[in-house]
C-alpha positions in Angstrom: 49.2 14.7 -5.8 49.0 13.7 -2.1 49.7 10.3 -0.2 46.2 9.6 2.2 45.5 6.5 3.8 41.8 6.4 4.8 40.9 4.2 7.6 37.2 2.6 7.6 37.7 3.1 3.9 35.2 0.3 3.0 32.5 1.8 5.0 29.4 4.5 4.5 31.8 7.6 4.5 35.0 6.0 4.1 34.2 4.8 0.4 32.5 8.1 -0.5 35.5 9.8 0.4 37.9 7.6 -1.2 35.7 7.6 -4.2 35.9 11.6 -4.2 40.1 11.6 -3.8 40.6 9.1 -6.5 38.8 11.3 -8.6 40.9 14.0 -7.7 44.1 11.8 -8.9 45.4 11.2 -5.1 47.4 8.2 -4.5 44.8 6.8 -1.9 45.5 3.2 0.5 42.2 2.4 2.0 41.3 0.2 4.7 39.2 -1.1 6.8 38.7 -4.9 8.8 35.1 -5.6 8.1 33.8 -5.5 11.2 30.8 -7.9 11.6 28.4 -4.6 12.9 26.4 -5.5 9.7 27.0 -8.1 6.7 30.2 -7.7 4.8 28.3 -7.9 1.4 27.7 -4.8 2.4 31.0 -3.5 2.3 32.3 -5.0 -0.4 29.2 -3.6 -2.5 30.6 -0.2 -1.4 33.9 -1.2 -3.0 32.5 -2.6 -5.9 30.8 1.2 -6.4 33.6 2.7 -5.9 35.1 0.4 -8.8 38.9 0.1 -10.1 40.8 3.3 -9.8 44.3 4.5 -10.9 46.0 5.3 -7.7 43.6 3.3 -5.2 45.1 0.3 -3.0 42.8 -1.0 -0.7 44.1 -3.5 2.5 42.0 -5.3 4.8 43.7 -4.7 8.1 43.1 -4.2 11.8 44.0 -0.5 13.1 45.5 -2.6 16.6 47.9 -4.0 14.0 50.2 -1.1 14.7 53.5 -2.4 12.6 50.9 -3.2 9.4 49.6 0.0 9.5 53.1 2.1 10.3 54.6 0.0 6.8 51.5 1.8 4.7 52.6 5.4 6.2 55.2 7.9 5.4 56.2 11.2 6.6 54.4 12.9 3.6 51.4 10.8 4.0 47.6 12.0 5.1 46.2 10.4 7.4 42.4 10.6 7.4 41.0 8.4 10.2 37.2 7.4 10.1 37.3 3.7 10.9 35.2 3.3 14.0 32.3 1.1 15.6 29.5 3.8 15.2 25.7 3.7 16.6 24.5 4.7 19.8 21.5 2.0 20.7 24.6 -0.7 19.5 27.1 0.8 21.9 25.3 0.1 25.1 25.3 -3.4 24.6 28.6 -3.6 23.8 30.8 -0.6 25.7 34.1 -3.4 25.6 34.2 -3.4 22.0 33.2 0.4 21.4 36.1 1.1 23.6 38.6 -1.2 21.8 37.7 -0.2 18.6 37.1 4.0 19.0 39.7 4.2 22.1 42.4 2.1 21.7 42.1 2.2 17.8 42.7 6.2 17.6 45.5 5.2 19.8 47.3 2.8 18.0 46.7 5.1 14.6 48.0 7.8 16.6 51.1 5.9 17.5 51.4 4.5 13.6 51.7 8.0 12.6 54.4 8.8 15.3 56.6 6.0 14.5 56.4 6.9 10.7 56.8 10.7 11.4 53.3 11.2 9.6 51.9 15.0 10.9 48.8 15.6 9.0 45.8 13.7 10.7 42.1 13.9 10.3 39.8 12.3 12.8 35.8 11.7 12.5 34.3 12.3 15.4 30.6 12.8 16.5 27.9 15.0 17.4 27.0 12.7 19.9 29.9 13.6 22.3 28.0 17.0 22.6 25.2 15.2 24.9 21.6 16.6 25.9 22.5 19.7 28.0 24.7 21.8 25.0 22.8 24.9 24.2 21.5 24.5 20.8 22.9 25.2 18.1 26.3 23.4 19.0 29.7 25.4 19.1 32.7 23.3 19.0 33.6 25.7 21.8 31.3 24.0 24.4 32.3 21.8 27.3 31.1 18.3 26.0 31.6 16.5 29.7 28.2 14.6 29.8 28.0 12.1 26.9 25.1 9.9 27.3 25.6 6.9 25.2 29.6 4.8 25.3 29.6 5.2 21.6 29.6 9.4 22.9 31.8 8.8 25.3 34.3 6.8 23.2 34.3 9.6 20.6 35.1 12.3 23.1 37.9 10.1 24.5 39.7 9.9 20.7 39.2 13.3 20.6 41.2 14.2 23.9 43.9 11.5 23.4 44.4 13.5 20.2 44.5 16.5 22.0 46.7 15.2 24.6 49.1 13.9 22.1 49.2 16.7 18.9 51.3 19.0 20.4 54.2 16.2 21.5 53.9 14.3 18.0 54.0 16.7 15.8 50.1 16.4 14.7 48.2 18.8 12.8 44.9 17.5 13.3 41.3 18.4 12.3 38.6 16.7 14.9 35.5 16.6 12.4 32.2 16.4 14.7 30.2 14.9 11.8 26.2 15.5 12.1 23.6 12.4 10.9 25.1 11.6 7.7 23.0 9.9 5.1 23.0 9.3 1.4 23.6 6.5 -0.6 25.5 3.1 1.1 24.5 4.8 5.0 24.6 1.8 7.1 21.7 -0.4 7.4 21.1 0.3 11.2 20.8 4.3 10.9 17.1 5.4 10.7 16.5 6.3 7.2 17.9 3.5 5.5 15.9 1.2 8.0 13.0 3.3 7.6 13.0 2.9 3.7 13.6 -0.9 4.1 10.3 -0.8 6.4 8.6 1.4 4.1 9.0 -0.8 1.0 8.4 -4.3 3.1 4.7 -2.5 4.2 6.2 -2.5 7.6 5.0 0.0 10.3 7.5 2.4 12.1 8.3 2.7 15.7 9.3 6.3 16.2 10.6 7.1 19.5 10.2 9.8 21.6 7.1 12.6 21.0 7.7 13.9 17.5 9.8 16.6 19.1 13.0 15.0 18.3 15.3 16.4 15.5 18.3 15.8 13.9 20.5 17.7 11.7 20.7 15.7 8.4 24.2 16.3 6.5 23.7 14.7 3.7 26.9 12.6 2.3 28.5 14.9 -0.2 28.8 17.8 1.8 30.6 15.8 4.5 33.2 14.5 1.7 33.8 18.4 0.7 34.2 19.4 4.8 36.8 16.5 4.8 39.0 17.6 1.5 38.7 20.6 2.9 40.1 20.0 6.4 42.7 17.6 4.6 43.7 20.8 2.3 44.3 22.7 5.9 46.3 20.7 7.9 49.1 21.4 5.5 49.9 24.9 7.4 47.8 24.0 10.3 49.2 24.4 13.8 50.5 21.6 15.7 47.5 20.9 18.1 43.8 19.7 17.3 41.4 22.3 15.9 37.8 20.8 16.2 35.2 21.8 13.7 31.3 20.9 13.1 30.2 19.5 9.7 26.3 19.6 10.0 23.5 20.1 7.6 22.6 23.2 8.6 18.9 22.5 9.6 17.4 20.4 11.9 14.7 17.8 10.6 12.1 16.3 13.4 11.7 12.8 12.7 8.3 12.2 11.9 9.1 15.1 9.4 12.0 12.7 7.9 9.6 9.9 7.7 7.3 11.9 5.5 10.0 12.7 3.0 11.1 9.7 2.5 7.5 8.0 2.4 7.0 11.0 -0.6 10.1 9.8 -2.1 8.4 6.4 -2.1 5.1 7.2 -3.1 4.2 5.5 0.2 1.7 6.1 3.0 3.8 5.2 6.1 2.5 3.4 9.4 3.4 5.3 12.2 3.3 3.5 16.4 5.4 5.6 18.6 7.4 4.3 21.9 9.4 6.4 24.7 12.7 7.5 23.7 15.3 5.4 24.1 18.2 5.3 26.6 21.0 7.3 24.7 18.5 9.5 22.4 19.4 12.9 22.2 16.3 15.8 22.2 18.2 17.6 19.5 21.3 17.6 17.4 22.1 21.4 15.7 25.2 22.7 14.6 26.8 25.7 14.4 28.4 26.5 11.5 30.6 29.7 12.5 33.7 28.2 12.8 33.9 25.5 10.5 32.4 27.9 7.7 35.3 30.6 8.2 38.7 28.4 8.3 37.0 25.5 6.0 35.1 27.5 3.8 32.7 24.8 4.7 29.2 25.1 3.3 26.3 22.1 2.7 25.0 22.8 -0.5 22.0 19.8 -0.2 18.7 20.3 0.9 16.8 17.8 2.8 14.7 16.8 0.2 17.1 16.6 -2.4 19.4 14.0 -0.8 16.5 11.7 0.7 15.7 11.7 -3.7 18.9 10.5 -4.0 19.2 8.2 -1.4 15.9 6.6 -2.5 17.7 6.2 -6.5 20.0 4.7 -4.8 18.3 2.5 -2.4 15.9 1.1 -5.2 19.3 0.5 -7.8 20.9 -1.4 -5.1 18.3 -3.4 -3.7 16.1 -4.1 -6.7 12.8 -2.0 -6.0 11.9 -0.4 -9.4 8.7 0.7 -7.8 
């Protein structure tokens, strides 16, 4: 049995993957400050799904709180760090507190672990730091210089403090570049939840861009297996940051996602479309190479499976038998 504390634990990934370890019969500390991004309720629902565990604490706390968070840490401790203001659109009207929270956050977790001598770290990162001009499909090899969003840029700057700072702490760290997630609890601003909600209310869409666009769906399952998996190798990892893509392994134009879910719904979406948006990326693909040989990382879901699930879910949690 291991000792991981999951930052963000309350949130759309963080409670999945909490929910997963618990099951395993880690001793898991979770948690997460509630940022106001979108209603608490929401969060605590997570929780409540997640439901009493044997060996799960969870703590509302602020990552900036550096002593708080050191006190929850040991030497022997996992640190899997996902707490982060996410969303692209979101980031540009609000670079300040993207940077606090994504910057200086990784930086006071970072310095938590070197005070309490902690050497296994996970991070969740992005696709987004890979920009528009990476040759598709992405290698974790490629520069990533030109992010074009702050939430982008915020992720590629916890991502080279982590760097900068692995080798002199002691860290053996696995940057995860995680690719669209969705599944049941994604956050209410992220496309298909807020699609679905549409959908349901008789709302029509506003798609952006020209129906090019795609994205590679990982569904949520599959991102919680890349993670145990990463957690399972930092144990005889080197000391320095190996970066690795979890994607879903095929990209889904959005228009396309839109008619999966409206067949999940029995539905016959309204579709108005608008320019893309500042931020929007053409195209998010990853490569899998890497992250397939050291991780043994493989998404089982398909596309159409998962947006089934997420629907079950959607109508369970939000009272739409129909």
């Amino acid at each position: 049995m291991s000792r991981i504390l999951v930052t963000g634990a309350a949130g759309f990934i963080g409670s999945h993957l909490v929910q997963a370890l618990a099951k395993q019969g880690e001793e898991v500390i979770g948690i997460d400050n509630f940022d106001p991004f979108y209603p608490r309720a929401m969060k605590e629902r997570n929780l409540e799904e997640i439901g009493s565990r044997r060996g799960f604490t969870f703590r509302e706390l602020d990552l900036l709180d550096v002593p708080a968070l050191t006190s929850l840490l040991t030497a022997e401790t996992v640190l899997v760090h996902l707490a982060a203001k996410a969303g692209v659109r979101p980031s540009l009207a609000d670079p300040v507190g993207y940077a606090r929270a994504n910057v200086m956050g990784t930086a006071a977790v970072a310095e938590a672990a070197r005070q309490a001598g902690v050497s296994r770290v996970v991070f969740g990162s992005s696709s987004s730091v890979y920009g528009d001009s990476t040759p598709v499909p992405f290698r974790e090899d490629a520069v990533a210089v030109v992010p074009v969003s702050p939430y982008a840029a915020t992720k590629r700057a916890g991502e080279l403090f982590l760097t900068s700072v692995a080798p002199i702490y002691g860290f053996r760290v696995a940057s995860l570049r995680f690719f669209t997630v969705y599944g049941p609890r994604q956050r209410p601003d992220l496309a298909i939840n807020a699609f679905t909600r549409q959908m349901v209310a008789g709302q029509t869409l506003t798609l952006f861009g020209d129906g090019t666009q795609a994205r590679d769906y990982t569904y949520c399952d599959d991102i919680v297996a890349g993670v145990l998996s990463a957690i399972t190798w930092t144990a005889t990892a080197p000391f320095r940051v190996e970066t690795f893509n979890l994607g879903g392994n095929r990209a889904v134009a959005t228009e396309a996602m839109v008619r999966e879910i409206a067949a999940a719904l029995g539905v016959e979406p309204r579709i108005q479309w608008a320019p893309m948006q500042p931020g929007d990326v053409q195209q998010t693909a990853a490569d899998l190479t890497k992250s397939s040989a050291v991780l043994g990382y493989q998404p089982k879901t398909a596309f159409s499976e998962g947006i089934s699930r997420f629907v079950h879910w959607f109508r369970e949690a939000y009272g739409q038998a129909n």
